[in-house]
C-alpha positions in Angstrom: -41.0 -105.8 93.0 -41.0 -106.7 89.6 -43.1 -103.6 88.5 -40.4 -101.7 90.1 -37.9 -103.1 88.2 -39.5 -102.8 85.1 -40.0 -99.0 85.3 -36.0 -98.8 85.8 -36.1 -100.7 82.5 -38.5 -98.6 81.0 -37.0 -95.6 82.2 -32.9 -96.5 80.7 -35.2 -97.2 77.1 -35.9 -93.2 76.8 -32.2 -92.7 77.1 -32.1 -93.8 72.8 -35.1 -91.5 72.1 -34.1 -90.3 68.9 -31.0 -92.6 68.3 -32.3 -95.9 67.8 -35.2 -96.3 65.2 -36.4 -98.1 63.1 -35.1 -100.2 66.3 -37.2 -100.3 69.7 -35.8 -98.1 72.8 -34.7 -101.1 75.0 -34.0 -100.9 78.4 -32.4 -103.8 80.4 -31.4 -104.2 84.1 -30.3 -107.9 85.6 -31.2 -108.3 89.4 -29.1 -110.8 92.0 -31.3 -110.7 95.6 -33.1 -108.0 94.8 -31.0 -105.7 93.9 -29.8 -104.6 91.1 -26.3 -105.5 89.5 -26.4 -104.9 85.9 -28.2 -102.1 83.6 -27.8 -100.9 80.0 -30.2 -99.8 77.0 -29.8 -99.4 73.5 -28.3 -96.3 72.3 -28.1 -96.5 69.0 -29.5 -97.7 65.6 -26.6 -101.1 64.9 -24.6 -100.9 68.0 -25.3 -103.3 71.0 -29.0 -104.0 72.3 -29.8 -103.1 75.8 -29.6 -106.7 77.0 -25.5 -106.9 75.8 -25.0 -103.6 77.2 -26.5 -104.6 80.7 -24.9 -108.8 80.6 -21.0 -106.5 79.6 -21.8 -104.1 82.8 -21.5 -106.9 84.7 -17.8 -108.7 86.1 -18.6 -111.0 88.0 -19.8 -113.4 85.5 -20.6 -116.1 88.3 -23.5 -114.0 89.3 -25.9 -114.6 86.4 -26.5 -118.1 87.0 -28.6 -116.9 89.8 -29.9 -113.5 89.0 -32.9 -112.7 87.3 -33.3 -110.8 84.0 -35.6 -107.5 83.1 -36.1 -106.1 79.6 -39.3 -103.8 78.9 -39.1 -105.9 75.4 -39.1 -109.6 74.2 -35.2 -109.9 73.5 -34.5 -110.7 69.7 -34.0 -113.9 68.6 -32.9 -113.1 65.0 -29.6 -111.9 63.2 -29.9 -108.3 62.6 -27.2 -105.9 62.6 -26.2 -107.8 65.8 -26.4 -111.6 67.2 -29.9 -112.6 68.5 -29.9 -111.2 72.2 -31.7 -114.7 73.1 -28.6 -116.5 72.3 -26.3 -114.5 74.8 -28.5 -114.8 77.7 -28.7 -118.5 77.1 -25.2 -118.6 77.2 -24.8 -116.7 80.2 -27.7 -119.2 81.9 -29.4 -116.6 83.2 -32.5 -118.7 84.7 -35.2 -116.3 84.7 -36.8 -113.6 82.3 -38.9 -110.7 83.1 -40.4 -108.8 79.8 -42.6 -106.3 79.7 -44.3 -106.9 76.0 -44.1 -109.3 73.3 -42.4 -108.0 70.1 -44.6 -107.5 67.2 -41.9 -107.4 64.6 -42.8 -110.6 62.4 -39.0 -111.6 63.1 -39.6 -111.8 66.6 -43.1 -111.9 67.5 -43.1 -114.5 70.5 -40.0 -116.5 68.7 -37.6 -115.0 71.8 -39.6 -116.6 74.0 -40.1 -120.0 72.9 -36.2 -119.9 72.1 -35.6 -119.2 76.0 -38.5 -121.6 77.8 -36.8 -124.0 75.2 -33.7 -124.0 77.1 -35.0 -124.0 80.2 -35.3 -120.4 81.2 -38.4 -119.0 83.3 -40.2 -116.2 81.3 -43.0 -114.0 82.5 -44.7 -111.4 79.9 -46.4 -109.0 80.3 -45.3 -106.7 83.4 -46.3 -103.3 82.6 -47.4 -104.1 79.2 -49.5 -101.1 78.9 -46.6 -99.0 79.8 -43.7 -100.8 77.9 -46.1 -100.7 74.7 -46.2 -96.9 75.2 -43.0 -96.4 75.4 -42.1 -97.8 71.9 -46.4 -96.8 70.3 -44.0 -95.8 67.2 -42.1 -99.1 66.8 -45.5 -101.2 67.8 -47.9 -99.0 65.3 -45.5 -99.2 62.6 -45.2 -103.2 63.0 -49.2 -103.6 63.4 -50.4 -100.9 61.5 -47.9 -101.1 58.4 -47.6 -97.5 58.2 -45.8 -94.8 60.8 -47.1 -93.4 63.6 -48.8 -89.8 62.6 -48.8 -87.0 64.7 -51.3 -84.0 63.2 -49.4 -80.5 64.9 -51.0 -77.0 64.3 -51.4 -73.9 65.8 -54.5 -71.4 66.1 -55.8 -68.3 66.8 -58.4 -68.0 70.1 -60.7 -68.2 67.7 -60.1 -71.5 65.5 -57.7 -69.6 62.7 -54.5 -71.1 61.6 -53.5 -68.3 59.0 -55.4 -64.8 57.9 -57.6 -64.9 55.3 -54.9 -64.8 52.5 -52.9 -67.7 53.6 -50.1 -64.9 54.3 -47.4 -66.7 56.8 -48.0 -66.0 59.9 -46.6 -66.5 63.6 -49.7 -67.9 65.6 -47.7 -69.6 68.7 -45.0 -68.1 70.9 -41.2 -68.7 70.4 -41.5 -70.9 73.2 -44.1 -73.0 71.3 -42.3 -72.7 68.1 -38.7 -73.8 70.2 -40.9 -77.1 71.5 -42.2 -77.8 67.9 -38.5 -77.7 66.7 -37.9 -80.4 69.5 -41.0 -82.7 68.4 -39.4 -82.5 64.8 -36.2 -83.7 66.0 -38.1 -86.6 67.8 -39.8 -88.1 64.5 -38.6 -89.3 61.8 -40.7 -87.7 59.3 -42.4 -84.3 59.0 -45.2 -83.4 56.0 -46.7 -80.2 54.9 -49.1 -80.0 51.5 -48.6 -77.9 48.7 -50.3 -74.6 49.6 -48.6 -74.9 53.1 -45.2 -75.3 51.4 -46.2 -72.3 48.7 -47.2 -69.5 51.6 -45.0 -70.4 53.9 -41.7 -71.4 52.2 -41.1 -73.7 55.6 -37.4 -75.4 55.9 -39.1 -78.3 58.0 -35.5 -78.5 60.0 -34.9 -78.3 63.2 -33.0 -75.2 63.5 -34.4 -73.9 66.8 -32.9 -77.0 68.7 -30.0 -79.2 68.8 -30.8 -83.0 66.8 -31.5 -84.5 63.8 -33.6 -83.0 61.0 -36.4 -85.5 59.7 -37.1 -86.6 56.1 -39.3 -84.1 55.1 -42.3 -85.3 52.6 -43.9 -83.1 50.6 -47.4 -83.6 48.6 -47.5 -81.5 45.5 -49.6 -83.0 42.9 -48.6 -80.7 39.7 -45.4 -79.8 40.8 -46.5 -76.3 41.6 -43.9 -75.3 44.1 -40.9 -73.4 43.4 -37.4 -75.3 43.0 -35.7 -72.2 44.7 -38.2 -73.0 47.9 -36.2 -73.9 51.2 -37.8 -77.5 51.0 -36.0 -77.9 47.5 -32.6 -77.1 48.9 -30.5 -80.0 48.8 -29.8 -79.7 52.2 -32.1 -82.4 53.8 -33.4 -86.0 51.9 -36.5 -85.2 50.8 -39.4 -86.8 49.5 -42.0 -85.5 47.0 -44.9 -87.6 45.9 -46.5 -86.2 42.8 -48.5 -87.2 39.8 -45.7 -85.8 37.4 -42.6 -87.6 36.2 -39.6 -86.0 37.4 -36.1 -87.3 37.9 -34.7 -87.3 41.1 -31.5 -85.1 42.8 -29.2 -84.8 45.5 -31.3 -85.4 48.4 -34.6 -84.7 46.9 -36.4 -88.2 45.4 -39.7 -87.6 43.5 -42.4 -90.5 43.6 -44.9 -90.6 41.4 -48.5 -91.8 42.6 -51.7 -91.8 41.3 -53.9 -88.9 43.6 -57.2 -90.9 44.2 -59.0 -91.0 47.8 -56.3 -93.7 48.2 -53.6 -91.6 48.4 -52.7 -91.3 52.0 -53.1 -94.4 52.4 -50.2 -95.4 49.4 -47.8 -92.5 51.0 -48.0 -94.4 54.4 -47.4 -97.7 52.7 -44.0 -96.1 50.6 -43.1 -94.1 53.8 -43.5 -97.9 55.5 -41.0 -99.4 53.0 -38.7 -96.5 53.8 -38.7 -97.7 57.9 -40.1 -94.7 58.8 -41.3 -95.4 61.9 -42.9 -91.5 62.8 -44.5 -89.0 60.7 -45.6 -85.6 61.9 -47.9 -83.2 59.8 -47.4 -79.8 60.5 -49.8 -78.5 57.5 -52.2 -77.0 56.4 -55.5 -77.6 57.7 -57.0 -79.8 54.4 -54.1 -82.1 54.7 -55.1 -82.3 58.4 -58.8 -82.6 57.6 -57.9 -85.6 55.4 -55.8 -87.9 57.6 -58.8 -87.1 60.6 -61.8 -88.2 58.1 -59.7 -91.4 57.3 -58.9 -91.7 60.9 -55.5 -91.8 59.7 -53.8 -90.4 62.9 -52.4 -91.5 66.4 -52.1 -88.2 68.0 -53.0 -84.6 67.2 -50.8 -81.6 69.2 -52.8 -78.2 69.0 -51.4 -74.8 70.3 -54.1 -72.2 70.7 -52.6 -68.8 71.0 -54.5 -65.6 73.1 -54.4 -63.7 69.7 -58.1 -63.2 67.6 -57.7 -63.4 63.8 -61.5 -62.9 63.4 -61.5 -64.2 60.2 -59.0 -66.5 58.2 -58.4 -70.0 57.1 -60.3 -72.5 59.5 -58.2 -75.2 61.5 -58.9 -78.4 61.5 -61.6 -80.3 63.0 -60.9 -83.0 65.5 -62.6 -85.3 68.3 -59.6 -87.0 70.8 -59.0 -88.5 74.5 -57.4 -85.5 75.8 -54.3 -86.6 77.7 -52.6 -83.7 78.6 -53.1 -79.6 78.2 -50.5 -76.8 79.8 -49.4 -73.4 79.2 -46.8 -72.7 77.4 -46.2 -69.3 78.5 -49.5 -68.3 77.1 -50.2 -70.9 74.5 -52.4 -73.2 75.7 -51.4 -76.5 74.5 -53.7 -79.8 74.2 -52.6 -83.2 73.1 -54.9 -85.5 71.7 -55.0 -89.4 71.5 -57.0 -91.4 69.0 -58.9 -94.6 70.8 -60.6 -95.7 67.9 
């Protein structure tokens, strides 16, 4: 029973997809003999956490002293942009807590818990853990890891080619595959091409083929080679360039200078860290790719092989993965890759 109601938690969380970072999606439901009479989930960044939204659904306030409390993730017990959610459901005396992981934000990490067995209330951690930890891998790998969570995205020729030979753009996936890229972008909170990427292709990096928000696009361009009439210099979307020249920022376009030494991944993940960006995905080219894989500097690689033959081009990256899912998109094959190590 308790799985059960913990996959209704898990399922309200994916509701703030997209809404809520650098917060957790947070689902919540509140259970009187067995069924349930209360539900809510965070929906977005600095309004009210799932465990409010789920305690307000409910009228009869005489209820709570005997029902039973699910939330997929240990409930805050600091002051944020709201009250510590700990604090409200001790003062509802809602006797029992069911959570499905343990926070790994340093302001939380376990202090939810002791606040609640403190005052009396029954906890139990760890239903589903595997699957609340998935739900929220961003929020989790950007708390343990220090750095976002990286997505590598390409797409290739049947025969391992990402672009012809002279780096001329090119369409390799379908508009279907292109559409679905355009709805990954708008899913992250971050997207990354490298200088010769951003040179052939003159890419906007928006999300123009679907309906959300446009990510903070990072650029790496060491000498300042590309062109300030390119679509990623437009003003139009924050932007951030990391370079090895000195250049003073503008409207929506900041320009950090770092030093470019085999460390230099590694220092854009820390600054993009600082920033809260929980999510990066890295749409090109394939050297950029080939880096963050050789520094096993990536969560999850999404490939779209196409049924066209270049015969001959630029290579696409190399990768080794747990393969966890592959399907046709209308021709495309795509596969989506997890790194286990």
């Amino acid at each position: 029973m308790h799985e059960a109601f913990m996959k209704r938690c898990i399922e309200l969380a994916l509701n703030g997809a997209g809404e809520v970072a650098p917060n957790p999606m947070v689902g919540c439901v509140i259970v009187h003999d067995g069924k349930i009479i209360g539900e809510g989930f965070h929906k977005k960044f600095g309004e009210a956490h799932a465990e409010v939204n789920a305690i307000n659904s409910i009228s009869d306030t005489s209820l709570f002293k005997r029902s039973s409390l699910y939330v997929n993730l240990e409930p805050c017990s600091h002051f944020g942009k709201t009250p510590p959610c700990v604090d409200l459901i001790i003062e509802k005396e809602i006797p029992e807590v069911i959570v499905g992981c343990l926070d790994p934000n340093t302001l939380v990490a376990g202090r939810g818990i002791r606040k609640l067995e403190k005052s009396n209330v029954r906890v139990q951690v760890g239903v589903l853990d595997s699957e609340s930890r998935e739900v929220n891998e961003r929020f989790i790998t950007f708390h343990e890891r220090k750095r976002p969570y990286i997505i590598l995205k390409w797409a290739q020729s049947s025969d391992g080619f990402i672009a012809p030979k002279n780096g001329q753009r090119t369409n390799i996936s379908n508009e279907y595959s292109r559409t679905l890229s355009h709805r990954w972008r708008s899913e992250e909170a971050a997207i990354m091409v490298g200088t010769t990427t951003a040179i052939n292709d003159n890419p906007k990096l928006d999300v123009r083929l679907w309906n959300g928000k446009n990510p903070l696009r990072v650029v790496i361009d060491q000498q300042l080679r590309i062109s300030s009439t390119s679509n990623i210099f437009d003003h139009s979307i924050p932007t951030l360039v990391f370079t090895e020249k000195q250049k003073a920022h503008e409207e929506n376009l900041e320009f950090h200078k770092t030093a470019f030494s085999e460390r230099l991944l590694q220092d854009v993940m820390s600054v993009l860290h600082e920033k809260q960006i929980l999510s990066l995905i890295v749409e090109g080219g394939s050297q950029l790719h080939q880096s963050f894989i050789e520094q096993n500097l990536w969560d999850e690689a999404r490939i779209f092989t196409a049924s066209n033959f270049l015969g001959d081009g630029i290579r696409a990256a190399k990768i080794n993965g747990e393969k966890i899912l592959e399907e046709n998109i209308f021709g495309d094959k795509l596969v989506i890759l997890k790194n286990k190590s």
